[in-house]
GUTIMI-442451 format. One record per residue: residue in three letters; x, y, z of N, C-alpha, C, O in turn. Coordinates in steps of 0.1 Angstrom, whole numbers, padded with zeros to 4 digits, always signed. Example, Ala and Ser with C-alpha at 12.3 -4.5 7.8 and 13.67 -1.06 7.14 Angstrom:
2
ALA+0132-0057+0078+0123-0045+0078+0132-0033+0078+0142-0033+0085 SER+0128-0022+0071+0137-0011+0071+0129+0000+0079+0134+0011+0080 
END
This chain:
183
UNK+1496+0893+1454+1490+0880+1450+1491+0879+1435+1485+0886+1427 UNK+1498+0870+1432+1497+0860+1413+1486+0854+1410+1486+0843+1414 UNK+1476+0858+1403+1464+0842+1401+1466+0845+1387+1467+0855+1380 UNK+1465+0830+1383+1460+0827+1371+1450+0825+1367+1446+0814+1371 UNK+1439+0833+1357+1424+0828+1357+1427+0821+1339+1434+0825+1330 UNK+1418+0810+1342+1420+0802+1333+1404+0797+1326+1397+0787+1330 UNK+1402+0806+1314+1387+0801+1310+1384+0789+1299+1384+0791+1287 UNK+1383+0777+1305+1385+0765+1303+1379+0766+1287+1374+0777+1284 UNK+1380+0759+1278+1379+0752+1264+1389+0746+1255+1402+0746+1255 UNK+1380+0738+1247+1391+0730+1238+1398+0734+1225+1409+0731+1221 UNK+1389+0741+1222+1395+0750+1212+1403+0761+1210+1412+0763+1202 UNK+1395+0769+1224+1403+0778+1228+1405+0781+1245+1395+0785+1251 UNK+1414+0780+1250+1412+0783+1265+1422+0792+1270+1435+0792+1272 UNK+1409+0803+1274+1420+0818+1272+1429+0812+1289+1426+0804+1297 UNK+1440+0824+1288+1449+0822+1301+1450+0839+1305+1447+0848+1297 UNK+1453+0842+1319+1459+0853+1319+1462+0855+1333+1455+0851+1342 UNK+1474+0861+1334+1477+0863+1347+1476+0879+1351+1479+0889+1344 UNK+1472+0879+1367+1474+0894+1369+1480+0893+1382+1480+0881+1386 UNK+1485+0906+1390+1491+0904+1400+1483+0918+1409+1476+0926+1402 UNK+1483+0920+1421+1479+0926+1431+1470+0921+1438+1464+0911+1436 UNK+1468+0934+1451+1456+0929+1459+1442+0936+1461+1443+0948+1457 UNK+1434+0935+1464+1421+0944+1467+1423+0954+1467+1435+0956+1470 UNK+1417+0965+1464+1416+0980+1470+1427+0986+1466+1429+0998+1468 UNK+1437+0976+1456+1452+0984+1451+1447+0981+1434+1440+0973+1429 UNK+1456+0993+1429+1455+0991+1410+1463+0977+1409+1472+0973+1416 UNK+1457+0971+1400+1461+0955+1392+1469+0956+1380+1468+0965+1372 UNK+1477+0947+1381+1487+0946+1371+1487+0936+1361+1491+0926+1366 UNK+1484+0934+1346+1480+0925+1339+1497+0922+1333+1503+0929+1325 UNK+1503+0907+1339+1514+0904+1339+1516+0897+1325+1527+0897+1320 UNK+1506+0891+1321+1507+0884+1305+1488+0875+1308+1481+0873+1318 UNK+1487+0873+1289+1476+0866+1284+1478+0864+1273+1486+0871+1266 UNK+1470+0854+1268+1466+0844+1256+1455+0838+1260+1447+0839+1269 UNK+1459+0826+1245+1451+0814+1244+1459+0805+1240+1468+0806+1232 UNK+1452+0792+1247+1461+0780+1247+1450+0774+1234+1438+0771+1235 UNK+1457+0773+1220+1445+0766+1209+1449+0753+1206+1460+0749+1207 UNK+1437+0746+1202+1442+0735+1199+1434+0730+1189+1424+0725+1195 UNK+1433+0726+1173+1427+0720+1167+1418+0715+1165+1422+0703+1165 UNK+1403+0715+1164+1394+0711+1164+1391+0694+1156+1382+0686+1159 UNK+1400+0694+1147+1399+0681+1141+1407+0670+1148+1409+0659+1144 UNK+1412+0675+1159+1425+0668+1164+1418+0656+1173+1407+0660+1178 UNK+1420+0640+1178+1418+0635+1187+1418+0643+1202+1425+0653+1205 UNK+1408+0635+1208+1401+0645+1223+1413+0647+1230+1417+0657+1235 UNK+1422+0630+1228+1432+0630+1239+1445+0642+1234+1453+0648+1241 UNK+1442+0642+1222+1456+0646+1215+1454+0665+1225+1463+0671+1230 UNK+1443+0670+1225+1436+0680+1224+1438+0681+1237+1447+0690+1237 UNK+1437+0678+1245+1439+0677+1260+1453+0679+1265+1458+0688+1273 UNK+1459+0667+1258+1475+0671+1260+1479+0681+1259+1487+0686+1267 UNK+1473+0687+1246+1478+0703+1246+1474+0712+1253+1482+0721+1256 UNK+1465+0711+1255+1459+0724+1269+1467+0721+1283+1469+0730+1291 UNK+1474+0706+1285+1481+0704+1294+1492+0709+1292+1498+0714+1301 UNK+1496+0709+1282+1511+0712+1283+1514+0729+1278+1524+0735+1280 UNK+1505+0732+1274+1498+0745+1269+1502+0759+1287+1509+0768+1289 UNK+1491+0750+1294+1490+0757+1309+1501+0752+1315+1502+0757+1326 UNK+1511+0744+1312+1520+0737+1325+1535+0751+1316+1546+0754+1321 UNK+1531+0755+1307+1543+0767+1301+1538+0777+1307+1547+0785+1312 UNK+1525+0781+1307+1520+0796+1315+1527+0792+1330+1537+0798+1333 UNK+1522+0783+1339+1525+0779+1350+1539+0780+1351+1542+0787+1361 UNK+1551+0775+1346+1562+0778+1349+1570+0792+1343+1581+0795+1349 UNK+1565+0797+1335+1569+0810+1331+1561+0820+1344+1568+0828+1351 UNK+1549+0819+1346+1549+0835+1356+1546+0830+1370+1546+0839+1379 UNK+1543+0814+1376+1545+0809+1387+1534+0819+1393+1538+0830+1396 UNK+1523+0817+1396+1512+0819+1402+1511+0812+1418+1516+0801+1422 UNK+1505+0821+1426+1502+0814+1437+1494+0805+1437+1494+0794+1442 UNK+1481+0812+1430+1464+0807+1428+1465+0808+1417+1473+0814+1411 UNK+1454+0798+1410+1449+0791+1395+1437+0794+1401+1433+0790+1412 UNK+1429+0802+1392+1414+0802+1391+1407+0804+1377+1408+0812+1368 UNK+1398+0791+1382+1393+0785+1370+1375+0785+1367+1368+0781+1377 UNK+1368+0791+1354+1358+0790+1356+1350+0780+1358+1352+0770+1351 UNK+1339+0778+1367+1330+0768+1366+1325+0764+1359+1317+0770+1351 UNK+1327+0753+1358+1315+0745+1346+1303+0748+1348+1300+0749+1360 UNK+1293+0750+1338+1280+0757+1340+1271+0746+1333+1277+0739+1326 UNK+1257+0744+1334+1252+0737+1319+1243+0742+1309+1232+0747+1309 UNK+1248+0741+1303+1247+0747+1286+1238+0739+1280+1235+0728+1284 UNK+1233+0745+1268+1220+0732+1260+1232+0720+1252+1229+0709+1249 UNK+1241+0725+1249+1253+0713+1241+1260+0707+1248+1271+0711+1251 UNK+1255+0697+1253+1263+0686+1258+1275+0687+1253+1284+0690+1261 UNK+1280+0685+1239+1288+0681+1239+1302+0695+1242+1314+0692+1246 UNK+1297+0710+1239+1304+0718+1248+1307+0716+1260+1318+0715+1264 UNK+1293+0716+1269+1302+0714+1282+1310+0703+1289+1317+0703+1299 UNK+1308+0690+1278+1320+0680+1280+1332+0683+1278+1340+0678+1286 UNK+1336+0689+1267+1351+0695+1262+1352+0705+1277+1362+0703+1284 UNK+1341+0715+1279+1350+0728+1289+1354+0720+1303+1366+0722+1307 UNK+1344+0710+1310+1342+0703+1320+1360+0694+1318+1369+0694+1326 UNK+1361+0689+1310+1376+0682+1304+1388+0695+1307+1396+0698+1317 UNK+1386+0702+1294+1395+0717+1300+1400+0717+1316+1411+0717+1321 UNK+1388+0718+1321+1388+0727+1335+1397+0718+1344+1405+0722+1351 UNK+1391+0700+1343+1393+0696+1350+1412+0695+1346+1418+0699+1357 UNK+1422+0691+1334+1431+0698+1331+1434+0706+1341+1437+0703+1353 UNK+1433+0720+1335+1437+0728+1345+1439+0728+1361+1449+0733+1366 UNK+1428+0720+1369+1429+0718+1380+1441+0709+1381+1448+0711+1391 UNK+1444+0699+1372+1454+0692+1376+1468+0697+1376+1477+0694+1384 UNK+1467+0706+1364+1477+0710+1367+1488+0715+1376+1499+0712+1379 UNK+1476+0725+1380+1480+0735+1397+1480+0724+1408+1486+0726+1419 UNK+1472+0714+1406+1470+0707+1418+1486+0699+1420+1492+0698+1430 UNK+1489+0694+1408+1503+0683+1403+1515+0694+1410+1527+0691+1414 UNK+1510+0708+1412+1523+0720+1418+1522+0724+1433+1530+0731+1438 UNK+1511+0718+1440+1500+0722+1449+1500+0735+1450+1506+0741+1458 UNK+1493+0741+1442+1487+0753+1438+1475+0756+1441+1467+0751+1433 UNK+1469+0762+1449+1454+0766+1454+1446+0770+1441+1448+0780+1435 UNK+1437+0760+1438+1426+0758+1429+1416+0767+1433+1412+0763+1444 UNK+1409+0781+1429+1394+0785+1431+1387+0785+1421+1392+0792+1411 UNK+1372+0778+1419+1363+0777+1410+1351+0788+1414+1344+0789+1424 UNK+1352+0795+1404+1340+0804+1405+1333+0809+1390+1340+0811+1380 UNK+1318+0810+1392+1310+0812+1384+1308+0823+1373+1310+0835+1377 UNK+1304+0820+1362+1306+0831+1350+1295+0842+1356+1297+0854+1354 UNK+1284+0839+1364+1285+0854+1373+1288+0859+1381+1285+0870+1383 UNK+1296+0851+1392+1305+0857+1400+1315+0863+1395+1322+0871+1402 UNK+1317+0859+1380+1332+0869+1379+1322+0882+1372+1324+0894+1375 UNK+1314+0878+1365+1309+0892+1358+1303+0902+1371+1306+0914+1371 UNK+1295+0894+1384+1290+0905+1393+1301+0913+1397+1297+0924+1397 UNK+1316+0911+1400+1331+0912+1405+1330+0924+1396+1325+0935+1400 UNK+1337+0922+1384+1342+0931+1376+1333+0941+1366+1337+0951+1360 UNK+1323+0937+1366+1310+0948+1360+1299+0951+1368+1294+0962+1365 UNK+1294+0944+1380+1290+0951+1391+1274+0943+1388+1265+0944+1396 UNK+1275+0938+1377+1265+0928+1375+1267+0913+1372+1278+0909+1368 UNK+1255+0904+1373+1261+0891+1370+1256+0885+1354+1258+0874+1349 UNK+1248+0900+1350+1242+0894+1336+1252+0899+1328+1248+0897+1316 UNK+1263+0904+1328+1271+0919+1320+1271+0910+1308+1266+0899+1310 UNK+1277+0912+1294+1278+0908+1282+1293+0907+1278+1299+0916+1282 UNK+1299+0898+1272+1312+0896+1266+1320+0910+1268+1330+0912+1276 UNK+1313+0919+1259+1315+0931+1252+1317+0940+1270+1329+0944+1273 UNK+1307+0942+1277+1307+0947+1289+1321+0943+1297+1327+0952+1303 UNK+1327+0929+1297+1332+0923+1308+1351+0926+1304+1361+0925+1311 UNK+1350+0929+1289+1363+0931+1278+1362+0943+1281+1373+0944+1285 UNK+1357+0954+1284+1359+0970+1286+1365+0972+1299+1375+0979+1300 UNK+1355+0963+1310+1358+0963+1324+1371+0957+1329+1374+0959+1341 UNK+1380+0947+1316+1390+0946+1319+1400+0951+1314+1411+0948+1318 UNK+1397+0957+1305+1408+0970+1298+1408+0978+1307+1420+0982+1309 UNK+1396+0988+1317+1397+0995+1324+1407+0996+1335+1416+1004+1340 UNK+1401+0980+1339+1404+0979+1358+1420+0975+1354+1428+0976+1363 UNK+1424+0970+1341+1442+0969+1341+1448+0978+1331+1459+0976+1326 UNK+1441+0990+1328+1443+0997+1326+1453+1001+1314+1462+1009+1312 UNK+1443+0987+1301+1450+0987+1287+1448+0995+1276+1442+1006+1277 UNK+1452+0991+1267+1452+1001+1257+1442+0997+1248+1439+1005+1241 UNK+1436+0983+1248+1423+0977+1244+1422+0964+1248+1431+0956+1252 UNK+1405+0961+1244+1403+0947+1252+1413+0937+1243+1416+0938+1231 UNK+1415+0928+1252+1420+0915+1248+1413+0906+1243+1401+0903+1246 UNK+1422+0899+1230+1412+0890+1221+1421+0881+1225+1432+0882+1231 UNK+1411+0867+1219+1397+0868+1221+1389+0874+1234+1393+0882+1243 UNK+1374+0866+1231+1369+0871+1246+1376+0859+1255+1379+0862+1266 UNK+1378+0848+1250+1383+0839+1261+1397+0844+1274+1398+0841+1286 UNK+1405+0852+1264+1421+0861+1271+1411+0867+1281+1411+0864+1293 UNK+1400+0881+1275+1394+0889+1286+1387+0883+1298+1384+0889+1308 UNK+1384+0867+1296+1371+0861+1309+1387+0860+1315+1389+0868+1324 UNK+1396+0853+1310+1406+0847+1321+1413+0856+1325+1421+0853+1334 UNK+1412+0869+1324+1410+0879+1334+1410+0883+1341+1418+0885+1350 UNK+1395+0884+1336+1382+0883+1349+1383+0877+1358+1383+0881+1370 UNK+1386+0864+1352+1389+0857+1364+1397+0858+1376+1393+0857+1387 UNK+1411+0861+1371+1419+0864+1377+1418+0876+1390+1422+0876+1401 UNK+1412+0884+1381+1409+0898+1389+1398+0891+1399+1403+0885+1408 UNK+1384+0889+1399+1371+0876+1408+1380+0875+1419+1377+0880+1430 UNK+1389+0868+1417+1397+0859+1428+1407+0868+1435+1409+0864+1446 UNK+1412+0877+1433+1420+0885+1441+1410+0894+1445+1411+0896+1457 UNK+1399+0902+1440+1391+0909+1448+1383+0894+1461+1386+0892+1473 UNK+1376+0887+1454+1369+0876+1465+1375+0869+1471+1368+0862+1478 UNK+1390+0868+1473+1398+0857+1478+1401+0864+1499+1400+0857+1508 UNK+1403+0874+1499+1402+0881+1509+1389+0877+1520+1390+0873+1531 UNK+1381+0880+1514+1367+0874+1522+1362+0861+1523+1356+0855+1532 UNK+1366+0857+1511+1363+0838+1511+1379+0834+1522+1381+0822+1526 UNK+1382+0839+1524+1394+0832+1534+1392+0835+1549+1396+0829+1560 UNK+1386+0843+1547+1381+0852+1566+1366+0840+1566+1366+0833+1575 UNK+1356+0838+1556+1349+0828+1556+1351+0815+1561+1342+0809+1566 UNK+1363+0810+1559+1367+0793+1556+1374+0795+1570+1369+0787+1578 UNK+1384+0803+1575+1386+0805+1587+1375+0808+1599+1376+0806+1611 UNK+1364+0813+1593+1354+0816+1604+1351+0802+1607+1348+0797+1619 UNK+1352+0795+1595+1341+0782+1595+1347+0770+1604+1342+0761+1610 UNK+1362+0772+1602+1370+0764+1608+1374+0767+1621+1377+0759+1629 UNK+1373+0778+1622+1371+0780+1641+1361+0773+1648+1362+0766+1658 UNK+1346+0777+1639+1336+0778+1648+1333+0756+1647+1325+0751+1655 UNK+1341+0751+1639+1341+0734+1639+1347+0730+1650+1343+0721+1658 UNK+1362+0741+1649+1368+0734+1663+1363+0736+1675+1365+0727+1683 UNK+1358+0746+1678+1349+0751+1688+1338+0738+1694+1335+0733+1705 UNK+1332+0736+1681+1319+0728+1684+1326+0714+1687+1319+0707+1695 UNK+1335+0709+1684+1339+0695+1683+1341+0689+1695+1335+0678+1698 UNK+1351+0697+1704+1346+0689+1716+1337+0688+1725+1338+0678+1733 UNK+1327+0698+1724+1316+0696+1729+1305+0685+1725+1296+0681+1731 UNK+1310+0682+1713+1298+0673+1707+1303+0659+1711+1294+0652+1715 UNK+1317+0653+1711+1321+0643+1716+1323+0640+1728+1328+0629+1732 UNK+1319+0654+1739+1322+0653+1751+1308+0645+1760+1296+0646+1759 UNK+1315+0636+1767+1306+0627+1773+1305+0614+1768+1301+0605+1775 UNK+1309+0612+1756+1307+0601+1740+1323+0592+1749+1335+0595+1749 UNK+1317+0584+1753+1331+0570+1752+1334+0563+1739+1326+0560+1730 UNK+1343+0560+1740+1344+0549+1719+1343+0534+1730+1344+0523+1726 
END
């Protein structure tokens, strides 16, 4: 499995791709950051994170894009720029039909540090470890997108036996529930 975890911002929005599966050593295939000028118009700013991620996306061709959740923060006006980012990103993968997963800055830290409080510092160690570099990746934004990346190939396994349980147990129920029901 290819995912791209992609830790949304306007300034800076780290990228990184890794490859493997659960229970196997991970392969950290490439990372950055997609930057883009802070003085720049929003739209101008946007375009570039678009066209920024549509070069990662055709260079290492991911199966999965996984992207951090928006969280809320006391600055409005941060989580408008990351919430912008993110949603970006989703389009992007989405414009490829690329399986989008959103998951939480402590779901990736519980994943990869074994906690969900871990620290920047904690979560850059744990991914030099688990891909087994020669040091963490800068920024911290390169190391969350990651994280991320890694999150989703360890959690993607079980969140799929989940969505399939869920979808059996619908079809199961369905005709029983409309059974007897004339239109």
């Amino acid at each position: 499995m290819r995912v791209l975890g992609v830790d949304p911002g306007l300034t800076r929005c780290g990228v990184g791709v890794v490859e493997g599966v659960a229970g196997r050593p991970l392969t950290m295939v490439g990372v950055g950051v997609v930057r883009t000028p802070s003085d720049a118009e929003l739209s101008h700013r946007l375009l570039a994170v678009e066209r920024g991620l549509e070069q990662w996306l055709d260079e290492h061709q991911p199966e999965f894009v996984a992207v951090e959740r928006v969280f809320s923060q006391h600055n409005v006006s941060t989580v408008m720029g990351t919430a912008q980012a993110s949603a970006v990103a989703m389009l992007c993968a989405a414009r490829r039909g690329i399986p989008v997963a959103l998951h939480t800055p402590s779901e990736v830290k519980a994943a990869v540090t074994g906690t969900g409080r871990a620290d920047k510092a904690q979560v850059g160690a744990m991914v030099t470890r688990l891909l087994r570099l020669s040091a963490p990746p800068k920024p911290a934004d390169a190391a969350d997108a990651l994280a991320l990346a890694i999150c989703h190939i360890w959690r993607a396994p079980a969140q799929n036996r989940l969505q399939q349980a869920v979808a059996e147990h619908t079809a199961r129920r369905t005709p029983q529930a409309t059974k007897g029901r004339t239109a």
